[in-house]
C-alpha positions, 0 to 999 in steps of 0.5 A: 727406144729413141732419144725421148728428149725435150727439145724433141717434144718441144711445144711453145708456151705462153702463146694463145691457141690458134682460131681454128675456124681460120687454121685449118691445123688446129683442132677445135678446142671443145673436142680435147680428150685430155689436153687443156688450155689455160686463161690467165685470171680467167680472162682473155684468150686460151692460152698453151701452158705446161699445164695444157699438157702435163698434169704435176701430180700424176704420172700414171701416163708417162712424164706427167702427162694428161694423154698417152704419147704412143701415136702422138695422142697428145700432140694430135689434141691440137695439131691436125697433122 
């Protein structure tokens, strides 16, 4: 098995979640699986957090992820490529 580090999977936080009608990588939001983006107090725009991804009480996927990491699932939630 490779090297399942960090820095390989690495993935900004804090930044807002591309228009995708303007960026045709992305995917629109409304059709997530697993993944979930975050407002801050509820307002203002959908944001990437650690939260988007991992879920801190629930191991059952891997390293506390909310989707499967074999054919980079998680990834593809939001990047379409």
């Amino acid at each position: 098995m490779g090297n399942l580090t960090l820095s390989y999977y690495y993935n900004p936080i804090g930044i807002a979640y591309p228009d995708h009608t303007t960026n045709a990588g992305y995917h629109d939001p409304a059709g997530f699986q697993g993944v979930q983006l975050v407002q801050i107090n509820g307002a203002g725009p959908e944001r990437v957090e650690c939260s988007s991804c991992h879920e801190p009480h629930n191991d059952s996927l891997g390293p506390f992820l909310r989707r499967e990491l074999g054919e980079s699932l998680i990834c593809l939630e939001c990047h379409n490529k």
